[in-house]
Structure formats: structure tokens, C-alpha cells
C-alpha positions in Angstrom: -2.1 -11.4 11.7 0.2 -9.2 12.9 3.8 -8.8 13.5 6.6 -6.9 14.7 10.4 -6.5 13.6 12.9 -6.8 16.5 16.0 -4.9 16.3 18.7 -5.1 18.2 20.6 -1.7 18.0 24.1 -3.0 19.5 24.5 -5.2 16.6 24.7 -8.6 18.9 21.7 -10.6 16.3 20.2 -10.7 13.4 16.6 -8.7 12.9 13.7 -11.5 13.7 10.1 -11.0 12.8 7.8 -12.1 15.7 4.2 -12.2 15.9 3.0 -9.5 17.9 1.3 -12.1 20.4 4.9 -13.4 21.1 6.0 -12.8 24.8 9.2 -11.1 23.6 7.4 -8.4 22.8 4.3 -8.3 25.1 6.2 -8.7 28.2 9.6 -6.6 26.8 11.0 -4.0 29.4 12.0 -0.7 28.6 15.7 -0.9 27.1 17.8 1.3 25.1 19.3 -1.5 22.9 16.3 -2.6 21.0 13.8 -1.4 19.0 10.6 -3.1 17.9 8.7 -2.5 14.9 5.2 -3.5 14.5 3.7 -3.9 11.2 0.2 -4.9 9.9 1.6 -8.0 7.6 4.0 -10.5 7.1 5.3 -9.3 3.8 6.1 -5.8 5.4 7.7 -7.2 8.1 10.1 -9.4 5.5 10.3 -5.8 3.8 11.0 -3.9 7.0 13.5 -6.8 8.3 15.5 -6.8 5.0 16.1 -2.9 5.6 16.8 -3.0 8.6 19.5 -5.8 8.3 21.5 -4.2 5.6 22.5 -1.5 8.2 24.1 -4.5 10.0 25.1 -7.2 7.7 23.6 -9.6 9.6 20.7 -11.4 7.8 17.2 -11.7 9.4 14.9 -14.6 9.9 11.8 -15.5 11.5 11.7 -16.1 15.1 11.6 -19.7 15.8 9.7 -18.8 19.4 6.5 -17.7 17.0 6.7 -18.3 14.0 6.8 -21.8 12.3 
């Protein structure tokens, strides 16, 4: 399964893991205040998520649209 790693660059939420099927990322718009990263696995994305949060002190979690 795949997944992608939403971050939001104007620090307004935490960084979410979706599934790449999700419709926030299949049916996204250009914008230039997020950023997604898609990764092959869940344990990257957790990785990639954890990263990315520290820039932000925000935390992460999984996005309860998706992902049980």
C-alpha cells in the first residue's frame, strides 16, 4: 500500500500520513502552502512524518479520512 505525507508549509496542522488513494491528495489543487510526499510504505511515511514535524513542533498522526 502506498502513502503520502501531507505538509502544510504555513504551519496551521500537524503533518498527516494519507493513503495515496485518499481524495485529499487525488483531487488536491495546485497550492503553494502544501507539500505532499509520497512514499512506498507505511513505516517511511511514520519516518518521513516525524522529520518533517520537528521543523514545526507540531506532532503528526495518521489521517482519520484514510487511515483507521
Amino acid at each position: 500500500m502506498s502513502y503520502c505525507v501531507h505538509e502544510d508549509l504555513k504551519n496551521a496542522e500537524a503533518v498527516m500520513i494519507h493513503l495515496k488513494t485518499c481524495g485529499h491528495y487525488t483531487n488536491r489543487g495546485p497550492t503553494t502552502t502544501t507539500e505532499w510526499h509520497p512514499v512506498n510504505n507505511y513505516k517511511k511515511a511514520e519516518s518521513l512524518a516525524r522529520q518533517i514535524s520537528k521543523k514545526y513542533n507540531k506532532g503528526w498522526r495518521k489521517a482519520k479520512c484514510c487511515i483507521k
